[in-house]
C-alpha positions as CSV (number, residue, x, y, z in Angstrom):
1,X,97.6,132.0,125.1
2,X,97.5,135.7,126.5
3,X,97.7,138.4,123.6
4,X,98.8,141.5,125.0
5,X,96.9,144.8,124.6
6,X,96.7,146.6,121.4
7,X,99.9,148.8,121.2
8,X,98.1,151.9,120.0
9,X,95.6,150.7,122.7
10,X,98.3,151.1,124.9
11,X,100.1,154.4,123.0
12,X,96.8,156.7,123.8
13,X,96.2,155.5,126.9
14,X,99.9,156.0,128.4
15,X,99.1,159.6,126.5
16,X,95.7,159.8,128.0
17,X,97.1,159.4,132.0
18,X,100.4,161.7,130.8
19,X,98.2,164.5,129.7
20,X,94.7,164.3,131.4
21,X,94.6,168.3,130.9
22,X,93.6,167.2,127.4
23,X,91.3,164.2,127.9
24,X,88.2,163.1,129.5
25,X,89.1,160.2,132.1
26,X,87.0,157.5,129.6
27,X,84.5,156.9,127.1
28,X,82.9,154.3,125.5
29,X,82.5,153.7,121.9
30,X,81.8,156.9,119.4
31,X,79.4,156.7,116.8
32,X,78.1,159.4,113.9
33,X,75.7,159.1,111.7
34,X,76.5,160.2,107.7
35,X,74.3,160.9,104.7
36,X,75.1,160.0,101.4
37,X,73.5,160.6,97.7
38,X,74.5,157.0,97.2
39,X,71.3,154.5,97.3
40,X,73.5,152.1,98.9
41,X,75.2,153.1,102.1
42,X,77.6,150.4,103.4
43,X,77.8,150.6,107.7
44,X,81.4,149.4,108.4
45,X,83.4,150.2,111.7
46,X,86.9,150.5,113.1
47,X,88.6,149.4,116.1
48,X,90.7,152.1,118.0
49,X,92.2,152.8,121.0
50,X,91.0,152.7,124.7
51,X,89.6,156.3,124.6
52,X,88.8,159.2,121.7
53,X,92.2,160.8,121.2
54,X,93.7,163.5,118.8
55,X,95.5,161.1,116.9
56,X,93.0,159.7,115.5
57,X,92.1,163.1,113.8
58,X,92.7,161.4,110.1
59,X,90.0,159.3,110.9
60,X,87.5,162.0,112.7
61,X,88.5,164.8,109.8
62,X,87.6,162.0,107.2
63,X,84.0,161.6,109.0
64,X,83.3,165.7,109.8
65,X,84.3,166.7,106.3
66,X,82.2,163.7,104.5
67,X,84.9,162.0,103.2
68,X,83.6,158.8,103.8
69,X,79.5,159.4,103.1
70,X,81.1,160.9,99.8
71,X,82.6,157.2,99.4
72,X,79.0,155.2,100.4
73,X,80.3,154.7,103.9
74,X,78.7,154.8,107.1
75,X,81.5,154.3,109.6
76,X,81.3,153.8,113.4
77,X,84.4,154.8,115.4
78,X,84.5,151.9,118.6
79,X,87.1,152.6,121.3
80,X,87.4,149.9,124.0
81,X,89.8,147.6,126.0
82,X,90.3,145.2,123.4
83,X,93.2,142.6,124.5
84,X,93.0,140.7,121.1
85,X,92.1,143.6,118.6
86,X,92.3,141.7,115.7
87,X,91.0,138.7,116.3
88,X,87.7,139.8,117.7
89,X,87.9,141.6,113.9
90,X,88.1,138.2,112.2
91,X,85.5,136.9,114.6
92,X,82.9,139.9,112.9
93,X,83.8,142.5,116.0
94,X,84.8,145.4,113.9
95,X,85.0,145.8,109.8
96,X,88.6,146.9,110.3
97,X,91.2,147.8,113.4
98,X,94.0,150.3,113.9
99,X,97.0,147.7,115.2
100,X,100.9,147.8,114.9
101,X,102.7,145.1,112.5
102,X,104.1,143.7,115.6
103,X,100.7,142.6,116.3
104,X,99.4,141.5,113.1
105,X,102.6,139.3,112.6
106,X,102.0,137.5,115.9
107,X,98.3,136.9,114.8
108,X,99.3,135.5,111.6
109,X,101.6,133.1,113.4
110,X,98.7,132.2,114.9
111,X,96.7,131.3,111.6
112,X,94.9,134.5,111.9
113,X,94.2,135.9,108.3
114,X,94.2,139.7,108.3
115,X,96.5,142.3,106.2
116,X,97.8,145.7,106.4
117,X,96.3,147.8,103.6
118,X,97.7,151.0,104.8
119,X,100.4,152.2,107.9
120,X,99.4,155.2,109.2
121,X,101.9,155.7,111.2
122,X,105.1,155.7,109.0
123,X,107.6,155.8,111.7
124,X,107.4,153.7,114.8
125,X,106.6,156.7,117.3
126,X,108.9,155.4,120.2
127,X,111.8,157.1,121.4
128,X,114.4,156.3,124.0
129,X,115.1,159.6,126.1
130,X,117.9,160.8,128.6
131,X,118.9,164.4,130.1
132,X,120.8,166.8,127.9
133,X,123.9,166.1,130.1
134,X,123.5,162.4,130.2
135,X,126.8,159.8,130.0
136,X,123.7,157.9,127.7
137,X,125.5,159.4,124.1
138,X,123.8,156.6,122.3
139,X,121.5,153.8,122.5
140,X,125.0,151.5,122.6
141,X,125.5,153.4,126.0
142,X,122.3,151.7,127.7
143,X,124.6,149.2,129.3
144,X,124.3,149.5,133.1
145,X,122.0,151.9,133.1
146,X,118.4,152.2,134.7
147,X,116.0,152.6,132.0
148,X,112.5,153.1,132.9
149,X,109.5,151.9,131.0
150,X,105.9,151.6,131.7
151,X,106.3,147.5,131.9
152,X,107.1,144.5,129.8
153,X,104.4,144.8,127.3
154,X,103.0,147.0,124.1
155,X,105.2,149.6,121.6
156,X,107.5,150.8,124.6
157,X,108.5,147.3,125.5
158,X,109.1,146.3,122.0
159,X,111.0,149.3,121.2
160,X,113.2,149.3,124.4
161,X,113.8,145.1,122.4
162,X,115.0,147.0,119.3
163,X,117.4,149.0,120.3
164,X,119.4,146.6,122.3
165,X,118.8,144.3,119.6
166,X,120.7,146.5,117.1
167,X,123.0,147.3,119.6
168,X,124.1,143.7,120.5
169,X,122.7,144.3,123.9
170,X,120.1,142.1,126.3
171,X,118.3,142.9,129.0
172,X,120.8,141.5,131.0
173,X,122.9,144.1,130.0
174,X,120.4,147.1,131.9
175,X,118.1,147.8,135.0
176,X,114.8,147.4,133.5
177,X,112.3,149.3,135.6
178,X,108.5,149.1,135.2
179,X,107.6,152.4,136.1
180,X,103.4,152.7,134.7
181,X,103.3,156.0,132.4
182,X,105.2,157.9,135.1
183,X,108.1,158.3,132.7
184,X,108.3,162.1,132.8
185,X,108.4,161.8,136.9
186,X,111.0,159.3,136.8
187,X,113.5,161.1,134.4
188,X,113.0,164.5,136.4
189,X,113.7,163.0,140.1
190,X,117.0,160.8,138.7
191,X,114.7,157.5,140.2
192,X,115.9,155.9,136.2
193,X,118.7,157.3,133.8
194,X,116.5,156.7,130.4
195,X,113.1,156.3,129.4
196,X,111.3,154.4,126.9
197,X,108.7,156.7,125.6
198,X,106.5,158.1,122.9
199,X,108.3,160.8,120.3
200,X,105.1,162.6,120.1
201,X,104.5,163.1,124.2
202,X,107.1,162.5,126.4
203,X,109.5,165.2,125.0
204,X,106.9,167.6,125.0
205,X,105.8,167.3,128.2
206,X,109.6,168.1,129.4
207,X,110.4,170.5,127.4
208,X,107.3,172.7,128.8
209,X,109.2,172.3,132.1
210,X,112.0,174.0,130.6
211,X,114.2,170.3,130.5
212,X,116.7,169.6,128.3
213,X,116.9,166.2,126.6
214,X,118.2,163.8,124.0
215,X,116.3,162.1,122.3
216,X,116.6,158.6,119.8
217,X,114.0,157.3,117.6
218,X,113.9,153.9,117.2
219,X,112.7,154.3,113.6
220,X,116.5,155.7,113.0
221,X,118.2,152.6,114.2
222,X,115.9,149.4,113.7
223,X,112.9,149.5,111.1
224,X,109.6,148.7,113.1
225,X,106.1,148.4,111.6
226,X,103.7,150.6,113.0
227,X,99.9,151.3,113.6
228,X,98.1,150.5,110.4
229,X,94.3,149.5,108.8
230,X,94.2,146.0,109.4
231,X,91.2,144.1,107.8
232,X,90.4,140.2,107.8
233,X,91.7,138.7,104.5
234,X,87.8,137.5,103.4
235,X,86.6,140.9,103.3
236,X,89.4,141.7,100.6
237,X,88.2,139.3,98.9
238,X,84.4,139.8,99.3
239,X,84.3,143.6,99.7
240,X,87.4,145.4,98.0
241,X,85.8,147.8,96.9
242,X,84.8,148.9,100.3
243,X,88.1,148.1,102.0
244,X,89.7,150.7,98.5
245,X,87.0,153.3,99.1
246,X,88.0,153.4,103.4
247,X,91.4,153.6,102.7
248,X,91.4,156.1,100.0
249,X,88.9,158.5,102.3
250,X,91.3,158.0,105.2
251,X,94.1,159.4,103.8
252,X,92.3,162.2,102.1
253,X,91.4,163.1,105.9
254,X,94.8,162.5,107.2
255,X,96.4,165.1,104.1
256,X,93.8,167.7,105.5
257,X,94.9,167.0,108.9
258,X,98.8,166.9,108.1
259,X,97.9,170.1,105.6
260,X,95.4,172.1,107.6
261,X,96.4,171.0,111.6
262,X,94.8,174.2,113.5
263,X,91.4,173.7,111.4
264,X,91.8,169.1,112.7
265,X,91.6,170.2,115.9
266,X,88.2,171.7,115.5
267,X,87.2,169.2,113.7
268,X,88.3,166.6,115.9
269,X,86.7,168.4,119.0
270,X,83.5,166.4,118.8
271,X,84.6,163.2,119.2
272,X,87.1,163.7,121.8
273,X,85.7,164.4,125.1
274,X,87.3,166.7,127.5
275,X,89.3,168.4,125.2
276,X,90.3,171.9,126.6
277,X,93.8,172.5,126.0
278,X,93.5,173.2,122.8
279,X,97.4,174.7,122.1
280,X,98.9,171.5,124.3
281,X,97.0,169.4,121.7
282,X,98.2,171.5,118.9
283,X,101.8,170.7,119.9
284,X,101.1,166.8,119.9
285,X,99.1,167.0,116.8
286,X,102.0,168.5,115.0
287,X,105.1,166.6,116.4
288,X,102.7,163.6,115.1
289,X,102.4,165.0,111.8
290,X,106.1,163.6,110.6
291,X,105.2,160.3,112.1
292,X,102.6,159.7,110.3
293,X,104.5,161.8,106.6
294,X,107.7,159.7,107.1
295,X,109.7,159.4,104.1
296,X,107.0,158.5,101.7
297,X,103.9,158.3,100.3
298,X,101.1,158.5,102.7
299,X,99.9,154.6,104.0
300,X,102.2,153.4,102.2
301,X,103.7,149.7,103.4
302,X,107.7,149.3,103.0
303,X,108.8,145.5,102.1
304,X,112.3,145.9,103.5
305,X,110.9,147.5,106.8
306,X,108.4,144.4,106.7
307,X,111.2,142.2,106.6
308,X,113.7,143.5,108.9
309,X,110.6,143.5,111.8
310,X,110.0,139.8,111.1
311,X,114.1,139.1,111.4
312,X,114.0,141.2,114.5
313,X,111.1,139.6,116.0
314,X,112.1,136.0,115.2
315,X,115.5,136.4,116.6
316,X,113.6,137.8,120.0
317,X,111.2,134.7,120.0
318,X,108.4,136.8,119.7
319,X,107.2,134.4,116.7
320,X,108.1,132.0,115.0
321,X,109.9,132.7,111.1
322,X,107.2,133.7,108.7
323,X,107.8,131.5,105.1
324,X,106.2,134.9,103.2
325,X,106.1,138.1,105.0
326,X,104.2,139.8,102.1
327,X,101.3,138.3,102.1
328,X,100.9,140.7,105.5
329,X,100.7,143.8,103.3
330,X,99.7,145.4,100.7
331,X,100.0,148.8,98.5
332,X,97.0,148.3,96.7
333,X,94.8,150.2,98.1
334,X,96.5,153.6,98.5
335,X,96.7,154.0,94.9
């Protein structure tokens, strides 16, 4: 069966081709090596996205500053085209992965055992967006309109699902148009009425062209899961103390990022090749910083949110109803 590719895969590399001011055009995986007064180190690594990008900061601030050698970890950053993030995890791959909830429900219909321990990303970071002087008033308005998204896969596709969803809408009921990460292009020459695209970006790329628009999170209308630590369910039980000690370093490095945003791009720098706008960055960096804060405690995992994603994605036959959606999640760890 075909797994499509990782949505945060898919989230930094539509960013990536949007902005390649800011990034190189690929890398492989990124390692650092740590010290630590510890006698034990433990190597663990993650699974990103395709290509270093800023926001990932929490995780590169949580490595520059020594958050995790402070915690006994040696952790290797590995960015990749992974189609089936988390199951190449529970095959040995990677220790942990960064994946949306979409995801990690579909693998567990799939008997794959892995849990959330901590969503970084608090608010699902799409956004449907139309001109300032658009007929488009509301997501209920979609109907008959061209809406333009980069194709019928990842966060984008599942968003554009969400709204029509709680607007008792189809796809029937639009002009879908795959349209690649050209979204900015498409709105500014009138080729689709809408786009489907990331809160964090999309806007911000407009608005330095001076282009007014309106803009709807789907995180307002229906609750979505988003990127997370994922980790397989053995090495909960065999390592928890590693998977607590990760966690807890993680979101130490994505307070100082959220706290101290000019000083995360320095410290970021390293690891992300090609970065040379440093102010465009800036800007992305900071309209992320709310995503990632929501309404909450940092990481934290929210049981109705988990819930109202399964209802959604059952009702789309994107999987199959889930007997016990908790055992996905946990809050364990960010305490």
């Amino acid at each position: 069966m075909f797994r499509r590719p990782s949505s945060f895969s898919l989230l930094v590399f539509g960013l990536w081709l949007l902005s390649i001011s800011l990034l190189a055009s690929g890398c492989g995986g990124s390692t650092t090596t740590t010290t630590t007064s510890s006698n034990r180190v433990q190597q663990v690594s993650i699974g990103l996205g395709y290509i270093p990008d800023i926001q990932f900061a929490p995780f590169y601030v949580a490595q520059s500053k020594g958050y995790y050698s402070e915690s006994g970890l040696n952790v290797t950053f590995h960015h990749g085209i992974v189609p089936d993030l988390i199951g190449s995890m529970v095959a040995g791959k990677n220790t942990f992965v960064m994946a949306g909830g979409d995801e990690l429900l579909t693998a567990r219909n799939e008997h794959i055992q892995a849990k959330n321990v901590a969503t970084i990303f608090q608010k699902y970071p799409i956004s449907l967006i139309v001109p300032a002087d658009s007929p488009i008033k509301s997501p209920a308005d979609l109907k008959g309109h061209t809406v333009g998204i980069p194709g019928p896969y990842g966060s984008s596709y599942t968003a554009l699902q969400a709204f029509l969803y709680k607007e008792h809408l189809s796809l029937s009921d639009i002009k879908l148009q795959s349209i690649g990460f050209t979204q900015v292009a498409a709105l500014l020459t009138h080729r689709v009425d809408a786009i489907i695209g990331y809160s964090n970006n999309e806007p911000l790329q407009l608005a330095r062209r001076n282009v007014q628009v309106r803009t709807f999170a789907v995180s307002d209308y229906q609750p979505l899961i988003s990127e997370g630590i994922i980790v397989p369910e053995t090495t909960l039980q065999e390592q928890p103390q590693v998977v607590h000690e990760f966690v807890q370093a993680t979101l130490k490095g994505l307070q100082y990022v959220i706290d101290h945003p000019e000083d995360a791009i320095t410290l970021s720098k390293p690891y992300v090749p090609g970065m040379t706008n440093t102010q465009q960055t800036l800007e992305i960096l900071k309209a992320t910083i709310p995503i990632w804060q929501g309404n909450g405690t940092l990481g934290t995992n929210d049981e109705v949110a988990w819930q109202a994603m399964e209802q959604f994605m059952v009702a789309q036959k994107m999987i199959r109803p889930i007997q016990k959606v908790s055992d996905a999640y946990t809050n364990q760890y960010i305490k």
